[in-house]
C-alpha positions as CSV (number, residue, x, y, z in Angstrom):
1,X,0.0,0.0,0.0
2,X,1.6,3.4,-1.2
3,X,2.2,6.2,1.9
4,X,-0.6,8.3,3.2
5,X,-0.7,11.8,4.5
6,X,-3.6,12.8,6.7
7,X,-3.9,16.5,5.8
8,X,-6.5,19.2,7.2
9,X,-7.2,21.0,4.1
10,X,-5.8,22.7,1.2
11,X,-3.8,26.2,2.3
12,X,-3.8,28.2,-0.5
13,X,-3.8,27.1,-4.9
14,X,-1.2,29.1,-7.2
15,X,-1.1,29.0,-10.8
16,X,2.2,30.0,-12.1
17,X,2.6,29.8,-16.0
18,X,2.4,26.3,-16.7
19,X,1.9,24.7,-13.5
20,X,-0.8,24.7,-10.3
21,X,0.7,24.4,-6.9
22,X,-2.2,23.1,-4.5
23,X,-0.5,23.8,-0.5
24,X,-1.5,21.8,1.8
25,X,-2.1,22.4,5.9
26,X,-2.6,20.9,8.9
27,X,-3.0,21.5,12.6
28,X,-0.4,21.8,14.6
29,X,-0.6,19.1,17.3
30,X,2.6,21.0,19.8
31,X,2.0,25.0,18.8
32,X,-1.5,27.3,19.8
33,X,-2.4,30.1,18.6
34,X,-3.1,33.0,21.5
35,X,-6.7,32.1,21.9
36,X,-6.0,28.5,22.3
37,X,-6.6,27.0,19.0
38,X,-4.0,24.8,17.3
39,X,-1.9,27.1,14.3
40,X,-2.0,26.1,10.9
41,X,0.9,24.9,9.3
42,X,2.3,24.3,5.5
43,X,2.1,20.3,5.3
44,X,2.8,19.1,1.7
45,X,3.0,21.3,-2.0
46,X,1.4,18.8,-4.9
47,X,3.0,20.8,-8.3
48,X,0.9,19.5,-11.5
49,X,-0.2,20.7,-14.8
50,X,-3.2,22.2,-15.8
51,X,-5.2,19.6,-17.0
52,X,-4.3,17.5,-14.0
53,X,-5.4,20.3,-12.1
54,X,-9.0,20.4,-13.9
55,X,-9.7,16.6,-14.2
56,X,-8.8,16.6,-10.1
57,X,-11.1,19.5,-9.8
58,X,-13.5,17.4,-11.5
59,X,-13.0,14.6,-9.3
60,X,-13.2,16.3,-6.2
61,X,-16.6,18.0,-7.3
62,X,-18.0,14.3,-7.7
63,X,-17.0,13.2,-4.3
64,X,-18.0,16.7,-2.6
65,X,-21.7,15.9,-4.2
66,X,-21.4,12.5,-3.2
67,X,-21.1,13.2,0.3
68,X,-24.0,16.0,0.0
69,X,-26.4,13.3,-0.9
70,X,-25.3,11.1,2.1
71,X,-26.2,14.1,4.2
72,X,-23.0,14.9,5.0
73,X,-22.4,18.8,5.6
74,X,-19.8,20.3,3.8
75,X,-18.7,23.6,5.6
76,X,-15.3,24.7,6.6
77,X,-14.0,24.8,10.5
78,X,-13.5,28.3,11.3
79,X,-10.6,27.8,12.5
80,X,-8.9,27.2,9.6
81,X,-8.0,29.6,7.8
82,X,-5.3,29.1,4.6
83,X,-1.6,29.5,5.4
84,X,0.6,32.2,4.0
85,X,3.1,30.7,1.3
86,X,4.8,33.0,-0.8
87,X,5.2,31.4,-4.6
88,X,8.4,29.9,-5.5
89,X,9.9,32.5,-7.7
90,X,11.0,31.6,-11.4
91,X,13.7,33.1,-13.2
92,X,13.1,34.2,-16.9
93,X,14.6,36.1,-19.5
94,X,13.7,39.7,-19.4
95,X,10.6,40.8,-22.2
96,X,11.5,41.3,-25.6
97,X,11.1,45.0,-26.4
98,X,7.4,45.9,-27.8
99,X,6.5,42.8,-26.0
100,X,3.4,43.3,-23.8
101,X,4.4,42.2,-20.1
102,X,1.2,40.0,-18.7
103,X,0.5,40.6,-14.8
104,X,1.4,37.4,-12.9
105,X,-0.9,35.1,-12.1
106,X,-3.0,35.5,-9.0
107,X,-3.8,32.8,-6.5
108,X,-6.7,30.5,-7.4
109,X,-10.0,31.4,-4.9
């Protein structure tokens, strides 16, 4: 049986030109935040491409409407809340001149 890792949700989704970076997070079980609750911490990053990225989405959807029909409630704790990770930078050749710069991509909703 391959590895498992328990995680507590997904942190934060990137897209950066060809690639989606999905962050993972879990609760600490050792640190508290000031009020108490366990802090959030950066678990696992899954890099993939962008169709692996939409057939997953895809996937997920069916299993999130799966569990609706069993009655299941889907709502996130409100505790959680995503963890801050800056994107990885990536170095590229400055724009040709007359070359329309594009705004970097911002972080999936």
């Amino acid at each position: 049986m391959a590895d498992q890792i328990y995680s507590d949700g997904i942190g934060s989704i990137v897209i950066i030109g060809g690639t989606v970076r999905i962050d993972f997070m879990i609760l600490s079980p050792n640190e508290k935040e000031t009020n108490g609750q366990p802090k959030v911490a950066h678990l696992q990053r899954i890099v993939m491409t962008h169709e692996g990225f939409a057939h997953s989405a895809e996937k997920i959807q069916e299993a999130a409407q799966a569990l609706s029909k069993m009655g299941t409630v889907i709502r996130p704790s409100p505790e959680l809340r995503p963890v801050e990770t800056p994107p990885i930078p990536v170095e590229s050749s400055p724009p040709a001149q007359n070359t329309p710069v594009t705004p970097p991509k911002r972080p999936f909703p």
